[in-house]
C-alpha positions in Angstrom: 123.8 189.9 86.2 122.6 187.8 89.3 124.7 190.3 91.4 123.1 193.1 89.8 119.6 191.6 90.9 120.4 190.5 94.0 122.1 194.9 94.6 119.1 196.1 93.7 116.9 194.2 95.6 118.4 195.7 98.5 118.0 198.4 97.6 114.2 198.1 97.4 114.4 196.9 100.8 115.8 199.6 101.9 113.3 202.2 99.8 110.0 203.5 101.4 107.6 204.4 98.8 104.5 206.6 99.1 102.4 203.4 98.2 103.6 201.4 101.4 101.9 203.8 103.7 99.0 201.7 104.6 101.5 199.1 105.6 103.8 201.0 107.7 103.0 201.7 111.6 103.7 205.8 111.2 101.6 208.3 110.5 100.9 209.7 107.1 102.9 210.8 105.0 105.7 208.6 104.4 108.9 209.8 104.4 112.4 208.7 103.7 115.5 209.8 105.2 117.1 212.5 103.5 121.5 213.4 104.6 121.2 216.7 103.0 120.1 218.6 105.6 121.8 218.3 108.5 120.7 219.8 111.7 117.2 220.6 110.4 114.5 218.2 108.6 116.0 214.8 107.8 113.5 213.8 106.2 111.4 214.3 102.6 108.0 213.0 101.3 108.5 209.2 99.9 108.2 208.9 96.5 106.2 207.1 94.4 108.6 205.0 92.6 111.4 203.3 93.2 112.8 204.7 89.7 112.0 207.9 90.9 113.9 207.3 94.4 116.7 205.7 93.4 117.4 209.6 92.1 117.6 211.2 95.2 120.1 209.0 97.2 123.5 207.9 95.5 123.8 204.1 94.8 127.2 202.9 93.4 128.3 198.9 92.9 132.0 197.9 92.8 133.8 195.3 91.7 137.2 194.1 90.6 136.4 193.2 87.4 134.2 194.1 84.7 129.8 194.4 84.5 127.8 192.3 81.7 126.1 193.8 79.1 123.1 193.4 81.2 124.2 194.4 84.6 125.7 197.8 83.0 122.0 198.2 81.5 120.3 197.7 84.8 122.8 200.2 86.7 121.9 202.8 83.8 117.8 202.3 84.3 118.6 201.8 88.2 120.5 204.8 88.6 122.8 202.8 90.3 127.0 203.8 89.0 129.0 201.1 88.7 132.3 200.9 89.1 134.7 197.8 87.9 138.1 196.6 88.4 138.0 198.3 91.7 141.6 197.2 93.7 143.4 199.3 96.6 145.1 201.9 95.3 143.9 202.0 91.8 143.0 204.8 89.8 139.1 202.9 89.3 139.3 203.0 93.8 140.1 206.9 93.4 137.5 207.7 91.3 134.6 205.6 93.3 135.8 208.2 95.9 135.7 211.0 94.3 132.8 210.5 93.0 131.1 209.6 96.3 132.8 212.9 98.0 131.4 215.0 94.9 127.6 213.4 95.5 128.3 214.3 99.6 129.4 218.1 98.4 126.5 218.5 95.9 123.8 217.3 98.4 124.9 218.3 102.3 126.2 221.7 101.3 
């Protein structure tokens, strides 16, 4: 459960929110970086939530063994996927993969 905590306060460090705009030396309006468009705009509006952020990027924890009770609830709310008993060559390693090369094809067509 600490490790969940501790993931997903990185990833609000990482997260620009609309709100955080009179704290930030840019000019309005936020914006976060965006990988599906490459070549063109790389960048969208922030949003206003984390919640609702945490939606448009994909955010995946591994480990090699199982999640609590707890931590699997805050990956669900977090949109965060988790994936256990992660070790090289497994079936559990093939399918963090895929499923991060399935997220890549969906969003940078």
């Amino acid at each position: 459960m600490d490790e969940m905590r501790a993931f997903v306060a990185r990833l609000y460090d990482v997260t620009v929110l609309e709100s955080q705009q009179k704290y930030v030396n840019f000019p309005a309006p936020s914006r976060a970086i965006y990988p599906g468009t490459f070549g063109g705009d790389t960048f969208y509006a922030a949003q206003v939530t984390y919640w609702g952020e945490n939606r448009n990027t994909f955010n995946a924890i591994a480990r090699r063994s199982s999640f609590t009770t707890g931590a699997k609830a805050m990956t669900k709310y977090y949109g965060v996927e988790p994936h256990g008993f992660i070790t090289v060559g497994s079936s559990e390693a093939a399918a963090l993969m895929d499923a991060v090369a399935q997220w890549i094809d969906a969003k940078c067509p």
